[in-house]
N, C-alpha and C positions, 0 to 999 in steps of 0.2 A: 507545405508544412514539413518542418522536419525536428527534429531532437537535437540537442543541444547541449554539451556540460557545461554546468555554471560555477562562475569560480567564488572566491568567498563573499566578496561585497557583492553577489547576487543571488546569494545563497540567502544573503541577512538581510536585503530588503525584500526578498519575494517574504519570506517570513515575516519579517513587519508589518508587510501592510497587507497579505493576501491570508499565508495559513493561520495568524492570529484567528482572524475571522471564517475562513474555511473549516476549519476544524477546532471541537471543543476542548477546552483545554485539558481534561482527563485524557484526551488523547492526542495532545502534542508534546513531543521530546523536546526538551529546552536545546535551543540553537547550542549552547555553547558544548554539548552533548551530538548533534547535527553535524557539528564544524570539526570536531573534533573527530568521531568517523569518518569523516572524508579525510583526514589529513592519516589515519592509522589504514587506509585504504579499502577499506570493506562495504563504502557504504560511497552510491554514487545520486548526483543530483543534477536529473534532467530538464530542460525546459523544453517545453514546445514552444517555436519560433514560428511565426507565419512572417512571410520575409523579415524583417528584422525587428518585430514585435512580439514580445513574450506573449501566448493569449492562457496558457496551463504548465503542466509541471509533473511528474512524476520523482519518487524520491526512491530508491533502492540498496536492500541491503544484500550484501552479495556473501555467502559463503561455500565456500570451495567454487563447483561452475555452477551451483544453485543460487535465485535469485526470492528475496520475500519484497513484493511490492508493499511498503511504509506507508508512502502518503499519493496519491494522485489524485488532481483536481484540474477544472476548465475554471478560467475567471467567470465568475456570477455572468455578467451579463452578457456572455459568449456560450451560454449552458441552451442545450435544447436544440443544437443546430450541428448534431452529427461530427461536433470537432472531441466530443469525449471518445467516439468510436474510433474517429482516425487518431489518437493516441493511443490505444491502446494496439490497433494495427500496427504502428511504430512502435513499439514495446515488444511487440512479436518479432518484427525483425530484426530490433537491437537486440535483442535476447533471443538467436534464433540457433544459438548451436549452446544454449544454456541446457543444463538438465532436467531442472526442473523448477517452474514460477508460478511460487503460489502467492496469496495476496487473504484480508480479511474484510468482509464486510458486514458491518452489526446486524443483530440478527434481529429482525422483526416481533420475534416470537416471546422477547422480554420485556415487549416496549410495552408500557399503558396509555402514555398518551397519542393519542387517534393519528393525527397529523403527525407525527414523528413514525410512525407505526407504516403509513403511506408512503412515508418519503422516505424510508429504511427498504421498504418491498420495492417500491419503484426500481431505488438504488441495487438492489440484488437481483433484481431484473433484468434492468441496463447491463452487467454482468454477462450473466446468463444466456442474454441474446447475442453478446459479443466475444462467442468462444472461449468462455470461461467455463471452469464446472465444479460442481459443487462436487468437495471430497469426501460429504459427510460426516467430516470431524467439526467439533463444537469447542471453544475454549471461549476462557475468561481471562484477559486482559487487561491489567490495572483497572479492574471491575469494571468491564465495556466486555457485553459478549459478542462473540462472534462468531457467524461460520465463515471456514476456510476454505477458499476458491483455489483452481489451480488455471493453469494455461499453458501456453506450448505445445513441444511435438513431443516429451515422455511426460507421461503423468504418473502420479503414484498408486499402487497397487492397493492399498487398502486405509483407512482411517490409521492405522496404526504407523504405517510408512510415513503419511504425513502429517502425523505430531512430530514424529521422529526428527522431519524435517524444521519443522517450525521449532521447536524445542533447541535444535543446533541455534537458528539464526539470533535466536531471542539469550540464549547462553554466549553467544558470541560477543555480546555488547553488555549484559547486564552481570552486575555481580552476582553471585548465587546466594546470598540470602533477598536480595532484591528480585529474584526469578523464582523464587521457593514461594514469597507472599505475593506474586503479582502477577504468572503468568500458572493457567489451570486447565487442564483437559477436565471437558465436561461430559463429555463422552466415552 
């Protein structure tokens, strides 16, 4: 398996027909918002290839040699079979002289319904076990909360380091009255 840059007309079908459904719509960026990052250069879009079959996909926004992991997923029916772990081990060593990569994953502890509440701890689990680490910063995201994970070989020194961070990446791309009502340290 290896990683892959995808270039626009696979940037627009994996979104049609995969993160439509991968991901809820409070928190997908409209493609044309997607495509347009990639073309101002700050925002990269990987696939995982198993010989020449797309099976997942990582999305990255890059500022300065800091990286904020956006979107990663395994196709439904390739999920459960250690191909999430060896992506995120390629993500390590694509990003392996990056400074610091951090990434968000919803936080269990807002959810009420049960099943969602299971498959959110799972998912911050899956994490967890795979050389991620919780930086104990908490934020609210286009009303989607989240804790923020880090990875790599420098990690940030305290909760406040990485809003710090997370706050650059999110200011990078968002206007400031659109980053004023939609992204929140909760912490």
């Amino acid at each position: 398996m290896n990683l892959q840059q995808l270039n626009e007309k696979q940037i627009s079908k994996l979104y049609e027909e995969h993160m439509v459904i991968d991901f809820p719509k409070d928190e997908l960026k409209p493609l044309k918002m997607i495509l347009k990052s990639v073309e101002e250069g700050f925002y990269e879009c990987l696939g995982l290839f198993e010989k020449k079959k797309i099976v997942g996909y990582t999305f990255l926004v890059r500022f300065d040699n800091s990286y904020l992991i956006d979107y990663i997923a395994i196709f439904p029916e390739l999920r459960n079979k250690g191909i999430g772990a060896k992506l995120l081990s390629l993500i390590d060593e694509y990003l392996e002289k990056a400074d610091r990569i951090i990434g968000e994953v919803e936080d269990p502890t807002y959810t009420k319904d049960e099943s969602q509440k299971q498959l959110q701890t799972r998912r911050l689990n899956f994490y967890l076990r795979n050389n991620c680490s919780d930086t104990g910063l908490r934020v609210e995201c286009f009303g989607v909360n989240y804790i923020v994970l880090e990875a790599g070989n420098k990690l940030c020194q305290n909760q406040d380091e990485a809003w710090n961070l997370y706050e650059k990446f999110y200011k990078s791309f968002l206007p400031t009255d659109k980053f004023i009502k939609n992204i929140k340290r909760l912490n």
